[in-house]
C-alpha positions as CSV (number, residue, x, y, z in Angstrom):
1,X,14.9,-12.1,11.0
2,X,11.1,-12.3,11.4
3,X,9.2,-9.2,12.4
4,X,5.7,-9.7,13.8
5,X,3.0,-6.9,13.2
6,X,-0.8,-7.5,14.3
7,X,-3.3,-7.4,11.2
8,X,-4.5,-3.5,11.9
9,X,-0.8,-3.0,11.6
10,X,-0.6,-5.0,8.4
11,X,-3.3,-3.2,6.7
12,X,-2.7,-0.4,7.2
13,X,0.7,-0.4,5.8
14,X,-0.9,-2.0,3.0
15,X,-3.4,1.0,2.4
16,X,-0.4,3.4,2.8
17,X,1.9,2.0,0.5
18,X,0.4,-0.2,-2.3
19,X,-1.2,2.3,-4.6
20,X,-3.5,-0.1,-7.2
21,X,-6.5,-0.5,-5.3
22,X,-6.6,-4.3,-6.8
23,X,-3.3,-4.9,-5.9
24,X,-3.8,-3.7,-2.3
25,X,-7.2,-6.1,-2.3
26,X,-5.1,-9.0,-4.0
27,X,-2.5,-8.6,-0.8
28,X,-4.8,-8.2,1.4
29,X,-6.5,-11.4,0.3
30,X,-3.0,-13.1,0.1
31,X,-1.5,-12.0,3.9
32,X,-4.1,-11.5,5.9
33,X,-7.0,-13.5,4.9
34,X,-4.5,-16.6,3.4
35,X,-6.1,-17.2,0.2
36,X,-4.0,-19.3,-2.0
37,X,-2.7,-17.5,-5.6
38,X,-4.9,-19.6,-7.5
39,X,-8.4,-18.9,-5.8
40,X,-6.8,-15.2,-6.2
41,X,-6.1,-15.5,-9.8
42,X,-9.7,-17.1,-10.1
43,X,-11.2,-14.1,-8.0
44,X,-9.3,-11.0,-9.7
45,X,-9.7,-12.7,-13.6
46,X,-5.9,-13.0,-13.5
47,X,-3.5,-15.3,-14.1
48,X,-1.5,-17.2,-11.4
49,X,1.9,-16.0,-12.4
50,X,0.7,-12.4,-12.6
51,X,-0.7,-12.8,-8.8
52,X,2.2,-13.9,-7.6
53,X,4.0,-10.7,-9.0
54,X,1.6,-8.7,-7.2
55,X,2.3,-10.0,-3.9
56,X,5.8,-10.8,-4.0
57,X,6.7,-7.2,-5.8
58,X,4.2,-5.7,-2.8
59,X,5.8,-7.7,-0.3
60,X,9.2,-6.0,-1.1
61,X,7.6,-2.7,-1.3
62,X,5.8,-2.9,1.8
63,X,9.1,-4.7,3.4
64,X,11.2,-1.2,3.0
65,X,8.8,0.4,5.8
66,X,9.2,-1.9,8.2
């Protein structure tokens, strides 16, 4: 099942329930502006792998509120 939200809805979910300040920035980044992991990685001086923990471990945070 796919559940739309708009990307004021999105954010602020993301303000609400990610607590780093870089990791909401880093999903942010990732789901709503559609940066790849790498540029991320390349932004936030991180590696790849550790970006894609970020998101996919906020992903599954953020998906418990929906």
């Amino acid at each position: 099942m796919e559940i739309k939200v708009s990307t004021s809805e999105l954010s602020y979910l993301i303000d609400e329930w990610i607590f780093s300040e870089r990791n909401r920035k880093i999903v942010k980044r990732k789901m709503i502006d559609g940066i790849t992991f790498e540029k991320l990685a390349e932004e936030f001086d991180l590696s790849v792998q550790q970006v894609k923990s970020i998101v996919y471990k906020s992903q599954a945070q953020l998906a418990c509120h929906f």
